[in-house]
PDB file of N, CA, C and O in Angstrom:
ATOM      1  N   UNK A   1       0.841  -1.194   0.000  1.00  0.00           N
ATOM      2  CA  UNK A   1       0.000   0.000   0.000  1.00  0.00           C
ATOM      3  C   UNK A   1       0.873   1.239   0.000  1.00  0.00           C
ATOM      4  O   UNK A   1       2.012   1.320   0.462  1.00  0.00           O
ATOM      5  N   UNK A   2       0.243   2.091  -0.526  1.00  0.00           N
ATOM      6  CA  UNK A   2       1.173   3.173  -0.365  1.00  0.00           C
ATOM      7  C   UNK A   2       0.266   4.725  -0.720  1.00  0.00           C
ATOM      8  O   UNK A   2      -0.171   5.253  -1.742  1.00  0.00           O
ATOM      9  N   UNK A   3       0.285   5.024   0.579  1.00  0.00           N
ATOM     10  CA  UNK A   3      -0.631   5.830   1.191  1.00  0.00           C
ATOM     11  C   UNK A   3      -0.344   7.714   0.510  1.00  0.00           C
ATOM     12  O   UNK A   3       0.775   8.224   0.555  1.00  0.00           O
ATOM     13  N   UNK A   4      -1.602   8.477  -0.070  1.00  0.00           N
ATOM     14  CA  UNK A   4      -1.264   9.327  -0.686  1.00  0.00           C
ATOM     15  C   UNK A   4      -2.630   9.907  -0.731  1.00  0.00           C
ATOM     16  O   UNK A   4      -3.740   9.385  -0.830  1.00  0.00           O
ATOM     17  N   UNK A   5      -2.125  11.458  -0.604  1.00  0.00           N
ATOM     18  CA  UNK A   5      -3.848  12.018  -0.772  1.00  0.00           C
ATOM     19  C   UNK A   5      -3.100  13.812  -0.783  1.00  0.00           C
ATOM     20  O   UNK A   5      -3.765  14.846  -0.857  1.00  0.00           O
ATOM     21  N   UNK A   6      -1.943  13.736  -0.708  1.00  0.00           N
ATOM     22  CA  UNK A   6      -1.493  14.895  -1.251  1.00  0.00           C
ATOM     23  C   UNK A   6      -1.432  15.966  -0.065  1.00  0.00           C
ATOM     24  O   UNK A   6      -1.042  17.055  -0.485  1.00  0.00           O
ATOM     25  N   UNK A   7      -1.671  15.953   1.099  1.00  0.00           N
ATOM     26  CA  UNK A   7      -1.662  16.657   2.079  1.00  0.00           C
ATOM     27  C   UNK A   7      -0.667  16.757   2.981  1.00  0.00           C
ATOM     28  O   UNK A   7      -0.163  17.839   3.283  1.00  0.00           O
ATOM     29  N   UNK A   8      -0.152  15.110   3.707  1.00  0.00           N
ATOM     30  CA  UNK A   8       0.153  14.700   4.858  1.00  0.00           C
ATOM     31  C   UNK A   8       1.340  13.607   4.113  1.00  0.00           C
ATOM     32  O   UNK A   8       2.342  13.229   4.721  1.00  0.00           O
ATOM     33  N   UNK A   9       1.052  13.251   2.888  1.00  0.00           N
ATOM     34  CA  UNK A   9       1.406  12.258   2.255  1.00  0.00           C
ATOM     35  C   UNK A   9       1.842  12.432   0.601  1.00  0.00           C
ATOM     36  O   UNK A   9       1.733  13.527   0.050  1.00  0.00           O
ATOM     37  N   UNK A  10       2.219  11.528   0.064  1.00  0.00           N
ATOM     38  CA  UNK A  10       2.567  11.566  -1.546  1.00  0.00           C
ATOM     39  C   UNK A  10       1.317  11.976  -2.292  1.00  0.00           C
ATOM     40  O   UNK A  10       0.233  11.401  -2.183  1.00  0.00           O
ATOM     41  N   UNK A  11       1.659  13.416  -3.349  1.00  0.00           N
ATOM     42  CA  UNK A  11       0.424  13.745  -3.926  1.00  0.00           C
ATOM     43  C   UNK A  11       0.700  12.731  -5.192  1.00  0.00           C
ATOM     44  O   UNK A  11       1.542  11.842  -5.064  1.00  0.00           O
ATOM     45  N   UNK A  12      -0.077  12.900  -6.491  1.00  0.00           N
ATOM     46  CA  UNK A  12      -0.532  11.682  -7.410  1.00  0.00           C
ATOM     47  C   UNK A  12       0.891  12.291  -8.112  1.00  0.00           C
ATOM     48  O   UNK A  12       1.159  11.334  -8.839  1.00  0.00           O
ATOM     49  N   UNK A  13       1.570  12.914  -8.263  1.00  0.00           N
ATOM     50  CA  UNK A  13       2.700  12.398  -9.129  1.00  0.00           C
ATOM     51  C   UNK A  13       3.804  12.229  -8.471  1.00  0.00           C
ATOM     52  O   UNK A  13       4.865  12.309  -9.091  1.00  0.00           O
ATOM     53  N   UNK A  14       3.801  11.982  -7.198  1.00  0.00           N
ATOM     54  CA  UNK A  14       5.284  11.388  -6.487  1.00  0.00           C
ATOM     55  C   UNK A  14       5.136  10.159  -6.157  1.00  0.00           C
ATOM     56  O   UNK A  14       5.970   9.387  -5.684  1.00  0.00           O
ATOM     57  N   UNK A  15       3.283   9.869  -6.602  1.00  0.00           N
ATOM     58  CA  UNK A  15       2.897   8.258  -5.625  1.00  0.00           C
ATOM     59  C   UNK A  15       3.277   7.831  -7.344  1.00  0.00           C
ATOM     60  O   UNK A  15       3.303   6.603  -7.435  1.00  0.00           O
ATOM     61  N   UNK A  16       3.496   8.341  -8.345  1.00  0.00           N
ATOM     62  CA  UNK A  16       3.435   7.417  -9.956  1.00  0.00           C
ATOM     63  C   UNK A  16       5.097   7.746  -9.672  1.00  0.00           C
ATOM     64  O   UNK A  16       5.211   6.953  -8.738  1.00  0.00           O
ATOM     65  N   UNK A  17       5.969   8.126  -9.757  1.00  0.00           N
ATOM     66  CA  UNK A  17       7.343   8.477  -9.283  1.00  0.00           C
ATOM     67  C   UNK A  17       7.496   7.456  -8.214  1.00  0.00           C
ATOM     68  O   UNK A  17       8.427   6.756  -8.613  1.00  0.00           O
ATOM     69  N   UNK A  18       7.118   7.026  -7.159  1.00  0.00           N
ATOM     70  CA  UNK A  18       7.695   5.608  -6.856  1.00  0.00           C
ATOM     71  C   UNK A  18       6.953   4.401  -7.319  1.00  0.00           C
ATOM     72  O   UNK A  18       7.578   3.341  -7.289  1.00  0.00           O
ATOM     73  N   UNK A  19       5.741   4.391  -7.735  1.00  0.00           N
ATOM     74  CA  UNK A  19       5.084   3.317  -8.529  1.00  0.00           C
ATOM     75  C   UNK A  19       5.864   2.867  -9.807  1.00  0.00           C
ATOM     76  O   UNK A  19       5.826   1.729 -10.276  1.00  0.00           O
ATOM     77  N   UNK A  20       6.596   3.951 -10.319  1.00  0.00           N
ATOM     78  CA  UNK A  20       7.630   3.558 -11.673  1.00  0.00           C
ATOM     79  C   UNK A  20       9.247   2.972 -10.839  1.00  0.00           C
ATOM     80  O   UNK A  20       9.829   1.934 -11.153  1.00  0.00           O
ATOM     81  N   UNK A  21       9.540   3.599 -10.144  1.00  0.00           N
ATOM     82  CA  UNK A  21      10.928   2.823  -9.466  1.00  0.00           C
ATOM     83  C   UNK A  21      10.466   1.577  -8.856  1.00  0.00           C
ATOM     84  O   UNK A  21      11.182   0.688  -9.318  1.00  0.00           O
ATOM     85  N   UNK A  22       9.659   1.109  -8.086  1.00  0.00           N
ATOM     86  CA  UNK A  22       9.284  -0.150  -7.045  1.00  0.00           C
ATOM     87  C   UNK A  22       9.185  -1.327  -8.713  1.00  0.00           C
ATOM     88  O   UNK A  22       9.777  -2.385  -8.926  1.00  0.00           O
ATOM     89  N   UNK A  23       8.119  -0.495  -9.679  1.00  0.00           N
ATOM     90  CA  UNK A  23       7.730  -1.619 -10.249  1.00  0.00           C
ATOM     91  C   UNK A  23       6.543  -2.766  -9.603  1.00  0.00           C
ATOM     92  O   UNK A  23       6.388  -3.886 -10.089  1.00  0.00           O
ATOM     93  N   UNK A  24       6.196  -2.531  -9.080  1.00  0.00           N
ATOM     94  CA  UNK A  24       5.088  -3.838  -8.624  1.00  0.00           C
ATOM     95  C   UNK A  24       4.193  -4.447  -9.685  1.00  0.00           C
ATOM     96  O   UNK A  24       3.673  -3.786 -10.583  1.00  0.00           O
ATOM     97  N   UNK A  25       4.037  -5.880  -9.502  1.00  0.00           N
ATOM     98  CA  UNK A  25       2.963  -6.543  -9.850  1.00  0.00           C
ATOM     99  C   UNK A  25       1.521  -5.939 -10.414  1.00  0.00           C
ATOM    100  O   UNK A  25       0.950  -6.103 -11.492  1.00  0.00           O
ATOM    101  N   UNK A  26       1.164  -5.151  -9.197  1.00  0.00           N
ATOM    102  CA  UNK A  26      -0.398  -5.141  -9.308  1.00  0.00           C
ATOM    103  C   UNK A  26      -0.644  -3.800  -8.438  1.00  0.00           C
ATOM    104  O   UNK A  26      -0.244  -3.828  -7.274  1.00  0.00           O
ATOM    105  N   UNK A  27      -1.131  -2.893  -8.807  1.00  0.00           N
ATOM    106  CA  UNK A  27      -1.673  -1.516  -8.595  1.00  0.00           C
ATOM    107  C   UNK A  27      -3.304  -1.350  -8.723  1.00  0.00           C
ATOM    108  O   UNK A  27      -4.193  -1.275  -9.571  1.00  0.00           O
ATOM    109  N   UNK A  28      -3.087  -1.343  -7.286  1.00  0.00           N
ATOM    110  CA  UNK A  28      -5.067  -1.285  -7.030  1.00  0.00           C
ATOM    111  C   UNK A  28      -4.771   0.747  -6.674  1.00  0.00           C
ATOM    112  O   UNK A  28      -3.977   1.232  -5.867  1.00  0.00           O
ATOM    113  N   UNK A  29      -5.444   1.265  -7.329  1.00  0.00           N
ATOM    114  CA  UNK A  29      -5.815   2.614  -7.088  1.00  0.00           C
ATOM    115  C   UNK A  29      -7.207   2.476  -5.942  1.00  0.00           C
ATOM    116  O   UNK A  29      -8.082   1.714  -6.352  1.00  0.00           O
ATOM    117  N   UNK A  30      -7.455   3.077  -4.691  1.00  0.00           N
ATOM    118  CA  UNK A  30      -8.000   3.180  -3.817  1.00  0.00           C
ATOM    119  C   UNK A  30      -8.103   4.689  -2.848  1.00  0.00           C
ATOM    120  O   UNK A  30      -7.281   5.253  -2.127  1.00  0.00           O
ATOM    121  N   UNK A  31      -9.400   4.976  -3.197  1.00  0.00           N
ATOM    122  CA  UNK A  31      -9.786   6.860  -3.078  1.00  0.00           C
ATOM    123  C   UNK A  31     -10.185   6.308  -1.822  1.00  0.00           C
ATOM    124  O   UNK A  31     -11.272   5.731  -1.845  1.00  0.00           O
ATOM    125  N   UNK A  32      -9.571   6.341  -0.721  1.00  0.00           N
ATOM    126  CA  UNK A  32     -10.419   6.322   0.611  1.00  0.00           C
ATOM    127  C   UNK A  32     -10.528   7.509   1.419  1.00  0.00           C
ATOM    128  O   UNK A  32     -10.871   7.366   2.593  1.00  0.00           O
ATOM    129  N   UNK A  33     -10.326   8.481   1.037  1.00  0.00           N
ATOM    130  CA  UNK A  33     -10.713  10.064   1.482  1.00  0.00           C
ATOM    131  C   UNK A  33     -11.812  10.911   1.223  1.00  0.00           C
ATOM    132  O   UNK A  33     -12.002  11.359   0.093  1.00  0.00           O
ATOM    133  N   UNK A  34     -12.372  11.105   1.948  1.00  0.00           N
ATOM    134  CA  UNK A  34     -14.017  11.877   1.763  1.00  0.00           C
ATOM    135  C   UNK A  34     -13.609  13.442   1.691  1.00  0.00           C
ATOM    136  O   UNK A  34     -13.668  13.878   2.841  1.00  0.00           O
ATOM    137  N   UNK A  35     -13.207  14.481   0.761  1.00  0.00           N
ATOM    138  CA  UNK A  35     -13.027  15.590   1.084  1.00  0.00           C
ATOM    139  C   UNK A  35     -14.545  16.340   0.766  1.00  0.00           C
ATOM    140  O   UNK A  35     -15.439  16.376  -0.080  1.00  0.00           O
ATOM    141  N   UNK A  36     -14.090  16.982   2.271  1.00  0.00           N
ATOM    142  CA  UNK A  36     -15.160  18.260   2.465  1.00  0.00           C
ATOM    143  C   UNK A  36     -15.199  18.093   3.927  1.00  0.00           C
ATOM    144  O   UNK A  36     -14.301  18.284   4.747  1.00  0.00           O
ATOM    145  N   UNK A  37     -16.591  17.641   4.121  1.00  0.00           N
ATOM    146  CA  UNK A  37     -16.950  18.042   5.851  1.00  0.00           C
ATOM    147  C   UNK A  37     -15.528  17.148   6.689  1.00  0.00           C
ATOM    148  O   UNK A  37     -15.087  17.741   7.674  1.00  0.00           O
ATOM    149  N   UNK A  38     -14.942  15.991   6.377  1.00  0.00           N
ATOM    150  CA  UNK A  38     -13.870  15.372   7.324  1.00  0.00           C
ATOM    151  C   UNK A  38     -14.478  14.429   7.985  1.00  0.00           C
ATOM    152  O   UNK A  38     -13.712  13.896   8.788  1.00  0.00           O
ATOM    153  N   UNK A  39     -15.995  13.808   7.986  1.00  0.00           N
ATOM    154  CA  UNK A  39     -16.120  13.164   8.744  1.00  0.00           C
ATOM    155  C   UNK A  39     -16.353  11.644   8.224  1.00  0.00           C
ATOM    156  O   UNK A  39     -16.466  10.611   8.885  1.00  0.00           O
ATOM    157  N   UNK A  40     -16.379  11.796   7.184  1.00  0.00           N
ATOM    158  CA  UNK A  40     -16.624  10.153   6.504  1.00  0.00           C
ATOM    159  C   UNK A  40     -14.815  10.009   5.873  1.00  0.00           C
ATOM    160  O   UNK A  40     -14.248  10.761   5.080  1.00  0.00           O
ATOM    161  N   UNK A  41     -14.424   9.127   6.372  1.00  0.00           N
ATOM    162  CA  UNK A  41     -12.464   9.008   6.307  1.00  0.00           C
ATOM    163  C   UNK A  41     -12.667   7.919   5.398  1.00  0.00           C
ATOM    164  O   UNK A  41     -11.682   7.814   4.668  1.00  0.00           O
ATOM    165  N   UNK A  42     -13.803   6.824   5.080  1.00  0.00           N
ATOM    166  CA  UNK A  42     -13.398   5.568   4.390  1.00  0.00           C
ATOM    167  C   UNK A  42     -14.860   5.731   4.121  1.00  0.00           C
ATOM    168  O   UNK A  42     -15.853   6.168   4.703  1.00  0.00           O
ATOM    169  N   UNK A  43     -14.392   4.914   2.415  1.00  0.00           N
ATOM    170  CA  UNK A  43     -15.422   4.976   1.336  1.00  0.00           C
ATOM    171  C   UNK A  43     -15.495   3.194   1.321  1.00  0.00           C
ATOM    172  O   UNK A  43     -14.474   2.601   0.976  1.00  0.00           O
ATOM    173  N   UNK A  44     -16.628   2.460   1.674  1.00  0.00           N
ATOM    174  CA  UNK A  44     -17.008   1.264   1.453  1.00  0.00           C
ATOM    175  C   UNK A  44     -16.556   0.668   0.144  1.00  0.00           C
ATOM    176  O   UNK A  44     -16.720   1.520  -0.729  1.00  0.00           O
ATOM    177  N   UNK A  45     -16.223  -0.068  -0.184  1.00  0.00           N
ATOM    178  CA  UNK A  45     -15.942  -0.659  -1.731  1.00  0.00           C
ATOM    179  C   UNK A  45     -16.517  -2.004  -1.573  1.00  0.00           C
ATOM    180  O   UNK A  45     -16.054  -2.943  -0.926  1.00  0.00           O
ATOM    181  N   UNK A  46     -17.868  -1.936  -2.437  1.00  0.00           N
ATOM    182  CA  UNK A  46     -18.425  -3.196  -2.000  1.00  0.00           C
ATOM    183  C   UNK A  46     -17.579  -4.343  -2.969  1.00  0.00           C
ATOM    184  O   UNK A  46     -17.014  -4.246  -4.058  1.00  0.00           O
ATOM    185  N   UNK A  47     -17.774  -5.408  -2.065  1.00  0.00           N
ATOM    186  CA  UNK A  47     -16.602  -6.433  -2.667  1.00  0.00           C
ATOM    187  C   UNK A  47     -14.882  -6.391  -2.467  1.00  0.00           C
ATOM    188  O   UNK A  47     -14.019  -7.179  -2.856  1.00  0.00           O
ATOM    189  N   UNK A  48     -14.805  -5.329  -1.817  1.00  0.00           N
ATOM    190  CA  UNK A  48     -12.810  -5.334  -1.784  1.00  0.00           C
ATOM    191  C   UNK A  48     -12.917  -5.083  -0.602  1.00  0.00           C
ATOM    192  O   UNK A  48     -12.460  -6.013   0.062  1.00  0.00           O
ATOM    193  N   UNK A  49     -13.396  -4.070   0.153  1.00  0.00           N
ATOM    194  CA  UNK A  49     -13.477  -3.858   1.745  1.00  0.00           C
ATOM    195  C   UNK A  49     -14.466  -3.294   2.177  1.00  0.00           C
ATOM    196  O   UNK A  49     -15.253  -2.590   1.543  1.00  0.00           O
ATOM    197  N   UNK A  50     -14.490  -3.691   3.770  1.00  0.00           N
ATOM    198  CA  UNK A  50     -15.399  -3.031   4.683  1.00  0.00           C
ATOM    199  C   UNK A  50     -15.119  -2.532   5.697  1.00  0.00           C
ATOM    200  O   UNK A  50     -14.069  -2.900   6.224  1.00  0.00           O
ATOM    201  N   UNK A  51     -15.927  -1.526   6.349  1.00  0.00           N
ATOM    202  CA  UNK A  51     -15.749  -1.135   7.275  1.00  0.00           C
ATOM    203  C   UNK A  51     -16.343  -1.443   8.771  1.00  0.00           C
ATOM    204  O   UNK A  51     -17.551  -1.288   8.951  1.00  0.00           O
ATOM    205  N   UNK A  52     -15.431  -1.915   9.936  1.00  0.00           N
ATOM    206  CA  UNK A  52     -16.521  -2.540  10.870  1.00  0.00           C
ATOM    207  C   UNK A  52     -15.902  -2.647  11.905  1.00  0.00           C
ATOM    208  O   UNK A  52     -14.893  -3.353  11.883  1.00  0.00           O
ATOM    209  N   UNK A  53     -16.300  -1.983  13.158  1.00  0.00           N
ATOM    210  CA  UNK A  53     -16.270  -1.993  14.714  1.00  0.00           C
ATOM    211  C   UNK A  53     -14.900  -1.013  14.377  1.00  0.00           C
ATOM    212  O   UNK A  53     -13.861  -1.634  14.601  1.00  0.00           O
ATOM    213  N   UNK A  54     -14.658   0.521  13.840  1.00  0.00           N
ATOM    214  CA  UNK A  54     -13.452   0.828  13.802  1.00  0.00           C
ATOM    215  C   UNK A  54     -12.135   0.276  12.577  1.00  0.00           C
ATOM    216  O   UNK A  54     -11.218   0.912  12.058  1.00  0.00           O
ATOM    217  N   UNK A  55     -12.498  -0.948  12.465  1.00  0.00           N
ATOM    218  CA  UNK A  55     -11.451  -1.585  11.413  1.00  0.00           C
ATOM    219  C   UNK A  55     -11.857  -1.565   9.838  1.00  0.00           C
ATOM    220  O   UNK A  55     -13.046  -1.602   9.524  1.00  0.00           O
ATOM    221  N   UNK A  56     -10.853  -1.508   8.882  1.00  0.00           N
ATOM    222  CA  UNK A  56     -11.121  -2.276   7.757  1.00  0.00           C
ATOM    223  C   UNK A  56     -10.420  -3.068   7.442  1.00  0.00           C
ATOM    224  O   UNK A  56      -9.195  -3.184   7.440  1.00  0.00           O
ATOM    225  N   UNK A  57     -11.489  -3.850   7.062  1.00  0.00           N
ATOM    226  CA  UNK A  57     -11.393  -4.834   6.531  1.00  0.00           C
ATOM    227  C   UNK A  57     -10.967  -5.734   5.013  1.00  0.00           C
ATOM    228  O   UNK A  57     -11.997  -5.995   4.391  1.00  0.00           O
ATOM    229  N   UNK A  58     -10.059  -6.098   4.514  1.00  0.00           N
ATOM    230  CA  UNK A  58      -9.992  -6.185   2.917  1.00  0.00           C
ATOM    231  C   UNK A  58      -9.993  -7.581   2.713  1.00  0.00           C
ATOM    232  O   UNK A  58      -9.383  -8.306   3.499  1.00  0.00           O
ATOM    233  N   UNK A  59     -10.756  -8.152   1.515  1.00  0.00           N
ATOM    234  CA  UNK A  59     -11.004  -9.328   1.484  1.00  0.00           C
ATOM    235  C   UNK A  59     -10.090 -10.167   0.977  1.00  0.00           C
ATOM    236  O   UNK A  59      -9.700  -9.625  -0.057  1.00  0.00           O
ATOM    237  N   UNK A  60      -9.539 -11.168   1.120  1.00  0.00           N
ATOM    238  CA  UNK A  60      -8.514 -12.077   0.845  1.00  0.00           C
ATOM    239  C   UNK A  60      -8.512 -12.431  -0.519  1.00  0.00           C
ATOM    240  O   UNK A  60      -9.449 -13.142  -0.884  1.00  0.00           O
ATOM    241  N   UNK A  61      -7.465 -12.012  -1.558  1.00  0.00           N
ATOM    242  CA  UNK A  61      -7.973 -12.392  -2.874  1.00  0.00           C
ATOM    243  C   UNK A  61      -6.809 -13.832  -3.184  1.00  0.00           C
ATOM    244  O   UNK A  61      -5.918 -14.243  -2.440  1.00  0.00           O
ATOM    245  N   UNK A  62      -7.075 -14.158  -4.044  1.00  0.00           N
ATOM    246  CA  UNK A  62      -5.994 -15.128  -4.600  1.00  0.00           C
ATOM    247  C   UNK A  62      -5.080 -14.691  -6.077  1.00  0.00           C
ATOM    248  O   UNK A  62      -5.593 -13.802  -6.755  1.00  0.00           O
ATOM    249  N   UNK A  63      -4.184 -15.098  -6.413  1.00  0.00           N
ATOM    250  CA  UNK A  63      -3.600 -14.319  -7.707  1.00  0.00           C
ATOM    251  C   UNK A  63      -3.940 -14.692  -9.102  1.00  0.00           C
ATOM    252  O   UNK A  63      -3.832 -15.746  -9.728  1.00  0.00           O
ATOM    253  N   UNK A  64      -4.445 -13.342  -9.442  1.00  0.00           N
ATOM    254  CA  UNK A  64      -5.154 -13.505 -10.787  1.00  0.00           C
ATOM    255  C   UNK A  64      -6.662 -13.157 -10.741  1.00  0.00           C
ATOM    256  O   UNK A  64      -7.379 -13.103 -11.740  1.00  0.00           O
ATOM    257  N   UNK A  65      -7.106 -12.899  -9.324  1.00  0.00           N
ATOM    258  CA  UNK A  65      -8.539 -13.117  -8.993  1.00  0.00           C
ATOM    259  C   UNK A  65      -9.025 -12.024  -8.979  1.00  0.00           C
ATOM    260  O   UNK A  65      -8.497 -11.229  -8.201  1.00  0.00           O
ATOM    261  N   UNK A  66     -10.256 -11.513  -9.845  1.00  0.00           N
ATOM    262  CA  UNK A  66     -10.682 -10.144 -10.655  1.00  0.00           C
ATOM    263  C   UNK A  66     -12.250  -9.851  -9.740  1.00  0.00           C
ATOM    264  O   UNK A  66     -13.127 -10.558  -9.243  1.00  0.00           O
ATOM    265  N   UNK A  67     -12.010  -8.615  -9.857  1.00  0.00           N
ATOM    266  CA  UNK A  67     -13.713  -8.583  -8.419  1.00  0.00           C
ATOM    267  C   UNK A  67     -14.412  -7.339  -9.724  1.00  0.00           C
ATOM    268  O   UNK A  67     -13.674  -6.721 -10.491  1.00  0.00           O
ATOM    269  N   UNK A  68     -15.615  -7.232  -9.712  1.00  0.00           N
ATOM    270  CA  UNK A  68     -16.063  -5.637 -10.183  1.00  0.00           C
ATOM    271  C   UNK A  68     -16.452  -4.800  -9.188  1.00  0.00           C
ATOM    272  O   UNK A  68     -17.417  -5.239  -8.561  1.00  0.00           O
ATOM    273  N   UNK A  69     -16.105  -3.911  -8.879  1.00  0.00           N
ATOM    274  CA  UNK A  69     -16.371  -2.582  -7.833  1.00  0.00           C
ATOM    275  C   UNK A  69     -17.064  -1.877  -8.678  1.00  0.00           C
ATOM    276  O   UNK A  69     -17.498  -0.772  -8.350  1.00  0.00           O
TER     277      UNK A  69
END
């Protein structure tokens, strides 16, 4: 994971600036920031994660294994 929202963290062209050096496999893009009021921090993605008692949750995939969001 590699955490970015441009504030506190890597904005979108320093998070593609180490996404091109690391090289990885597999690049899941994931908007979990609600901007405006601050109070919704995580966006549900039905089928990849949830949110529950405080935690999220992400579902165990296997390799190669394709979900639609």
């Amino acid at each position: 994971f590699l955490s970015m929202d441009g504030f506190r963290t890597l904005n979108e062209k320093e998070a593609i600036e180490v996404i091109r050096e690391i090289k990885p496999k597999i690049v899941v893009p994931i908007h979990y920031k609600w901007y405006g009021n601050g109070e919704k921090i995580v966006e549900k993605v039905e089928g990849l994660m949830k949110y529950e008692e405080g935690n999220i949750l992400f579902k165990k995939m296997t390799y190669g294994e394709v979900i639609d969001v």
